[in-house]
C-alpha positions in Angstrom: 112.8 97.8 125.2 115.7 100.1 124.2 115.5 101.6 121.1 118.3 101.6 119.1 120.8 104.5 119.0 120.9 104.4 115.0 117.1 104.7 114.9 115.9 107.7 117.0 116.4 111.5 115.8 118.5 111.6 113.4 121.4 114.7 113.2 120.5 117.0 111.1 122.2 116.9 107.8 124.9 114.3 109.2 125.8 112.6 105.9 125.7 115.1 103.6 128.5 116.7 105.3 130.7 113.9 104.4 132.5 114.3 101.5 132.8 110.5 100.6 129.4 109.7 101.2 128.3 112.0 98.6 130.6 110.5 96.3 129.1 107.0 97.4 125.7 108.2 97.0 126.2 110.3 93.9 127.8 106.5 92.3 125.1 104.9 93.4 122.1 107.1 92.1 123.9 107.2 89.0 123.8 103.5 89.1 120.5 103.3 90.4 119.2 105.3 87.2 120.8 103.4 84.7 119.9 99.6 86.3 115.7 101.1 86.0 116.7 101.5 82.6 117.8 98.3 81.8 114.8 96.5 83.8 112.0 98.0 81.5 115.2 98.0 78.0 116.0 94.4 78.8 112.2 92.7 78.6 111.6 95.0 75.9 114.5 93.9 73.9 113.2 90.4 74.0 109.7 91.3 73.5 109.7 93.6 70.3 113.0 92.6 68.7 113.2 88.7 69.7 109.5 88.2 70.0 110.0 86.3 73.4 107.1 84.7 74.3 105.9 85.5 78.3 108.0 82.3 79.5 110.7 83.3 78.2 110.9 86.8 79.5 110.1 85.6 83.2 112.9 83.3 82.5 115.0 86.5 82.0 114.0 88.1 85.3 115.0 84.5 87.0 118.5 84.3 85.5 119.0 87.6 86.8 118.6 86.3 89.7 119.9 82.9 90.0 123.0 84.1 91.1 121.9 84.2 94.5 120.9 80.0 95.2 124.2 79.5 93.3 126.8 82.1 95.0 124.8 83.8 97.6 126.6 82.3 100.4 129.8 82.3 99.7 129.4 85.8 98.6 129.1 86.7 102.3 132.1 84.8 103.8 134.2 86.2 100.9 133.2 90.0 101.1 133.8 89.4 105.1 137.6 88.8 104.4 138.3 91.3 101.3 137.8 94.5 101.2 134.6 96.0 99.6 135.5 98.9 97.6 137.8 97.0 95.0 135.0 94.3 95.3 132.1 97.4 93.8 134.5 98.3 91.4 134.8 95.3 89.7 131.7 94.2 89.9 130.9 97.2 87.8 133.7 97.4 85.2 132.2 93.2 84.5 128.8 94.6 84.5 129.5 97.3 82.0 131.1 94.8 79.5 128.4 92.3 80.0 125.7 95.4 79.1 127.7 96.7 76.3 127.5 93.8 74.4 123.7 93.5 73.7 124.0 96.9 71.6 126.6 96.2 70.0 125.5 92.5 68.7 122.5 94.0 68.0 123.9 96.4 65.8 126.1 93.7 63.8 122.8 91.8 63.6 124.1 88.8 66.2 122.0 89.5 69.2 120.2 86.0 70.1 118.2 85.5 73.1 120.7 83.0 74.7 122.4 86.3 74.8 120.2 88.2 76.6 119.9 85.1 79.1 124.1 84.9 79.4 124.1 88.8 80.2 121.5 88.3 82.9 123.1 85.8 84.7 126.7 88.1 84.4 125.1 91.6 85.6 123.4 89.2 88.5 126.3 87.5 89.5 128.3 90.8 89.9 125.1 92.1 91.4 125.2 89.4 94.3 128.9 90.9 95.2 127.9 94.5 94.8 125.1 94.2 96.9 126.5 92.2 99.6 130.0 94.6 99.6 127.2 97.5 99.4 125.5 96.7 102.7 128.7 96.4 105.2 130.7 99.0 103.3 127.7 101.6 103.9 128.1 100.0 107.6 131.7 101.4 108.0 131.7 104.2 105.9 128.9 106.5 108.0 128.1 106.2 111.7 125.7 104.4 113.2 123.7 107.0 114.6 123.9 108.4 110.9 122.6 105.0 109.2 118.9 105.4 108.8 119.6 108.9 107.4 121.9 107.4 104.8 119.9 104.5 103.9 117.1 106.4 103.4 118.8 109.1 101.3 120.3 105.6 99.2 116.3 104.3 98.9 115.0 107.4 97.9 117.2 108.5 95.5 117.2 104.6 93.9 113.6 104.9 94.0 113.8 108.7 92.2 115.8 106.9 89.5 113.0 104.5 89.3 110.4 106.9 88.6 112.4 108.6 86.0 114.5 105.3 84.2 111.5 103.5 82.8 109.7 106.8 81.8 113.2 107.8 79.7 113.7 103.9 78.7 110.2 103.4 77.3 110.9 107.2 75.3 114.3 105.2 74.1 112.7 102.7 72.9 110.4 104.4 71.0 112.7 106.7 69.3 115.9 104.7 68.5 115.0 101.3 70.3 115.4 98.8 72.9 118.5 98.1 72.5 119.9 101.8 73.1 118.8 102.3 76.6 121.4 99.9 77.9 124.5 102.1 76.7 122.4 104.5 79.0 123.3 101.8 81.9 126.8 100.5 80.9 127.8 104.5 81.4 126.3 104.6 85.0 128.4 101.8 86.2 131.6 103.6 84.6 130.4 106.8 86.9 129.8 104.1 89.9 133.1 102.9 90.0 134.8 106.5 89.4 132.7 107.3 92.3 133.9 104.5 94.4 138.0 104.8 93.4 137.3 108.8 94.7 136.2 108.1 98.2 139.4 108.5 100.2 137.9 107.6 103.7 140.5 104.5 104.4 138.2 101.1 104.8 137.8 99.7 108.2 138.0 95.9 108.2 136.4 93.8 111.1 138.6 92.3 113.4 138.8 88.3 112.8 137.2 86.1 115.4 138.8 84.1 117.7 138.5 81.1 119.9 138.9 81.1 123.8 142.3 80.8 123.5 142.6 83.8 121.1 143.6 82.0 118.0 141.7 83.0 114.5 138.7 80.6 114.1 137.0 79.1 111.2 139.2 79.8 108.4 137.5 77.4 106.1 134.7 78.9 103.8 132.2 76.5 105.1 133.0 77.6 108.6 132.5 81.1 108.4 129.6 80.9 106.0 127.7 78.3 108.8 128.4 81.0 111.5 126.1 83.4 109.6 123.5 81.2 109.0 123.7 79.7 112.8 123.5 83.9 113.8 120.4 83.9 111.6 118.7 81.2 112.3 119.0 81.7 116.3 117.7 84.8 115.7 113.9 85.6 115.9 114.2 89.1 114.3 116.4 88.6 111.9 114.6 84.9 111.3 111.2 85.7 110.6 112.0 88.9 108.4 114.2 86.5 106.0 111.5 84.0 106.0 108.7 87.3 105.3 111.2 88.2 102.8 111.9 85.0 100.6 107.4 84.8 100.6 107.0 88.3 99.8 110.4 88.8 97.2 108.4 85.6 95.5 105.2 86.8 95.1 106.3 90.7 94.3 108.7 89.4 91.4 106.4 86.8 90.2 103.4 89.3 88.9 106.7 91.9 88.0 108.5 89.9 85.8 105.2 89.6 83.8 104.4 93.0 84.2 105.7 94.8 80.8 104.0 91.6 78.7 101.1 92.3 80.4 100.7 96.1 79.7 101.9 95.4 75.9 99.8 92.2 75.3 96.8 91.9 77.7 96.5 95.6 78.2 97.6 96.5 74.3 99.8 99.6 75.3 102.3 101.2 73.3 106.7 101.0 74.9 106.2 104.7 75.7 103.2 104.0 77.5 104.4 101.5 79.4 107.7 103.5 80.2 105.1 105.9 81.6 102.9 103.6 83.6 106.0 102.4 85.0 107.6 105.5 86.0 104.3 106.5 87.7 104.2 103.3 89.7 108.0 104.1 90.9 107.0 106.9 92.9 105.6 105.4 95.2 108.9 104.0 95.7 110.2 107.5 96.0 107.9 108.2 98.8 108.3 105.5 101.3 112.1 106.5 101.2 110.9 109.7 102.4 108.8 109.0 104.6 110.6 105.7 106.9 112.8 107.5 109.0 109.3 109.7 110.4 107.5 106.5 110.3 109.9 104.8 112.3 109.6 107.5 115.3 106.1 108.2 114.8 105.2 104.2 114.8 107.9 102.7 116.3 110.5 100.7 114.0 108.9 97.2 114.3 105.4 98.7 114.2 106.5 101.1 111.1 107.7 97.6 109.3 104.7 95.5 110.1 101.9 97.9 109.3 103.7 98.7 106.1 104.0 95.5 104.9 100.5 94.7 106.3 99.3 97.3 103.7 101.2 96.2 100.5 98.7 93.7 99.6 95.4 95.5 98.8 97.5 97.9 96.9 98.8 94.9 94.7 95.5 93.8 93.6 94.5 96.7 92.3 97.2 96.0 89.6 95.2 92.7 87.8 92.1 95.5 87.3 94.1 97.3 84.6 92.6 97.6 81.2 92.2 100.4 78.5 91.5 104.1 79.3 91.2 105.2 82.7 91.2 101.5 84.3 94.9 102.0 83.3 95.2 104.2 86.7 94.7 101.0 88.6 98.4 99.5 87.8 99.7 103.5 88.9 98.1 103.6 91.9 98.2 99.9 93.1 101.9 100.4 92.0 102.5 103.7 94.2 100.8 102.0 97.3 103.2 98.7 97.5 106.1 101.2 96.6 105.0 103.5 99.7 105.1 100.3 102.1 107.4 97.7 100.1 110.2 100.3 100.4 109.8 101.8 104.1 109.8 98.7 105.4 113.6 98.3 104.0 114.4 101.2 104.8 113.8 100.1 108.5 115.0 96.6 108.3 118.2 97.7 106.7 118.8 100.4 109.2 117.8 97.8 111.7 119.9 95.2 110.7 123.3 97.2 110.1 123.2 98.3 113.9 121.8 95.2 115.5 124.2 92.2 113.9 127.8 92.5 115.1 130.6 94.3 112.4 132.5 90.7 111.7 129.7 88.9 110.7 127.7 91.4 109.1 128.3 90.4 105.9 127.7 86.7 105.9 124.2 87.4 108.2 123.3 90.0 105.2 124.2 87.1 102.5 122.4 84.9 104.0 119.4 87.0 104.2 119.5 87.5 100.9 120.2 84.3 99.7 116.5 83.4 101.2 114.9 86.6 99.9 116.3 86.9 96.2 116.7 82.9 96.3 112.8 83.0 96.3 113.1 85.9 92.9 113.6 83.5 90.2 111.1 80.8 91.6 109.1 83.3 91.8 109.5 84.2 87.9 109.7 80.5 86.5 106.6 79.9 88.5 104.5 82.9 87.2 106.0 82.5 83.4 104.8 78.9 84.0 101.7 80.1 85.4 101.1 82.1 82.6 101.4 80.0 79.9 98.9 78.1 81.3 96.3 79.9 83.1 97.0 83.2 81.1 98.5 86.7 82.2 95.5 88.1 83.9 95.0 85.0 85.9 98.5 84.8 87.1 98.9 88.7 87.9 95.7 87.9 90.3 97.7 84.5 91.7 100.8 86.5 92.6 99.6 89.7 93.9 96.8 87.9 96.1 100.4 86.1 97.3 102.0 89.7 98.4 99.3 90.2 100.7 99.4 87.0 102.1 103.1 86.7 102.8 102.6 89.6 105.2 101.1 87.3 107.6 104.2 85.8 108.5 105.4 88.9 110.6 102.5 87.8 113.0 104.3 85.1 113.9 107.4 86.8 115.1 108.1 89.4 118.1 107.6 92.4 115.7 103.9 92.4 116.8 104.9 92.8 120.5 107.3 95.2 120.0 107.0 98.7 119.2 110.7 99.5 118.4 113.4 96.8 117.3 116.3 95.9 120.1 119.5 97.4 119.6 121.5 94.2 120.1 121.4 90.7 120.1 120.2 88.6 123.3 121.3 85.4 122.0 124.5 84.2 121.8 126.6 85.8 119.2 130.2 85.8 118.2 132.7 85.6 120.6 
């Protein structure tokens, strides 16, 4: 089995010697920060100042995610054949008028919760571009033996930003309200796409494919968008880890899009608190950044992403046992243990995945990768707010977490538990 030349030892300080990938990074932490903000700001607004009920705040988190079942796919074909940069930087201009305009209907006394819902479905839909731009433009703008370096360095400092967000969101909303912390966010995707417009490295676009004959191929949308999914579907890595991630991305964002009425309802703590528990949580996230790129040479990359996300699921149960006092460390540390695992694993499978599919399809593969895994997010969300207003929030937190553990099991079907190390190419047919 040959290990991939983008996952063994990495050079030392590679990408922070680039100029341009320290603006990229700096945009993105910046971004980061102000988008953990919003995910604690954004229930909150609808619990304390539109007394949502827990229905309607999972319905929130699924909105937010809709975006992917409705223009995931497309997304891919279209970010393969336009260049990414000016594709980020409008995704965040629309993303920072979307945000500002909670505040300031708030402020005139207008904000309703269709709203809230309409903004969600905005920032998400400019989310499914900026994410999908983010993954091949990251592809082109380091090299590959520099990858796993740089998507770690991206992962850890997103999940800094998650430790520190909520903590400063939940202090927000204490002291001037829910509302404020997203003109906190709006101004990180101004510094995002001031970032993005500085980076002068020129943007390398994939060579079109072509036929036998040598003429371009599958110019139609539907065309290039099948070829991706044919690519995915053929192959067993890149198969099973979408399938793993739809199950697990379902399960994960089902008991989180309950979590802040849980902690302010079942478990009766105050926004500060929460912002708190929260931020503790995140660190875990902060740690598995750190620690995938060892874990992956130690372990072996396939191993490192099956016995991490093996051991996300008894972590995740420890979070239904929160209550009052010092039970409220269960939701910290079950919290820190799926963040550990959860995001090590992605460190891997990104680094995997960036190397391993070819450049001019990299962007529909990625798409439709994700349209599986965040296609699963809001089912996930409109099943546990469902859940919960019948069964109630305790019951449902135990449903969903129980179902993070579980969806683990699928990476027992696939090669990963052969393997010690993923391939660093494709045996299947590819692109031509």
């Amino acid at each position: 089995m040959n290990v991939p030349s983008g996952q063994g030892p990495l050079r030392e300080s590679g990408v922070w010697r680039q100029r341009d990938f320290r603006l990229f990074w700096v945009g993105e932490t910046t971004s980061a920060f102000g988008t953990s903000i919003t995910a604690l700001a954004l229930p909150l607004v609808a619990v304390i100042t539109l007394d949502a009920t827990a229905f309607q705040v999972s319905l929130l988190t699924a909105l937010a995610w809709l975006p992917w079942l409705v223009v995931g796919l497309p997304a891919g074909a279209w970010v393969d054949r336009l260049p990414r940069r000016p594709v980020m930087v409008v995704c965040d201009v629309v993303s920072l008028v979307a945000l500002v305009s909670v505040p300031v209907s708030a402020w005139l006394g207008a904000l309703t919760l269709a709203q809230l819902l309409g903004v969600a479905v905005v920032v998400g839909t400019a989310g499914v571009f900026f994410q999908t731009a983010y993954q091949v433009y990251l592809a082109g703008l380091v090299d590959d033996d520099d990858l796993p370096q740089a998507n770690a360095a991206l992962q850890g400092s997103q999940s800094a930003a998650q430790v520190a967000g909520p903590g400063l969101a939940g202090l927000i909303t204490q002291a001037l309200g829910a509302v404020t912390g997203l003109v906190a966010d709006a101004a990180t995707f101004a510094v995002s796409a001031w970032c993005l417009l500085s980076i002068r490295t020129p943007e390398k676009m994939a060579t079109p494919t072509t036929d036998k004959a040598g003429s371009p191929r599958e110019d139609k949308l539907i065309g290039q968008v099948a070829t991706g999914m044919r690519f995915l579907v053929a192959d067993p890595y890149l198969r099973i880890l979408a399938v793993f991630g739809a199950l697990s991305n379902f399960a994960l964002v089902g008991y989180q899009s309950l979590l802040v009425v849980f902690l302010v309802r079942e478990v009766g703590v105050d926004p500060a608190v929460v912002g708190v528990l929260i931020a503790g949580m995140s660190v875990g996230g902060l740690v598995g950044a750190l620690v995938a790129p060892a874990l992956g040479r130690w372990a072996g990359t396939a191993r490192g992403t099956l016995a991490g996300n093996l051991a996300a699921g008894p972590f995740a149960l420890l979070i239904p046992l929160t209550a009052p006092g010092s039970r409220l460390l269960f939701v910290v540390v079950g919290g820190i243990g799926v963040g550990i695992t959860v995001v090590a694993g992605n460190v891997l499978k990104n680094s995997f995945r960036q190397i391993y599919v070819p450049r001019p399809i990299l962007g529909r593969v990625t798409v439709g990768m994700q349209f599986l895994n965040y296609g699963a997010i809001p089912l996930g969300a409109l099943t546990a707010g469902t859940l919960a207003s019948t069964l109630g929030l305790r019951p449902t937190m135990w449903l969903m977490t129980a179902g993070l553990g579980l969806a683990a099991l699928t990476l027992l079907v696939g090669p990963l538990k052969r393997d010690r190390d993923f391939p660093s190419h494709p045996k299947h047919e590819g692109v031509n």
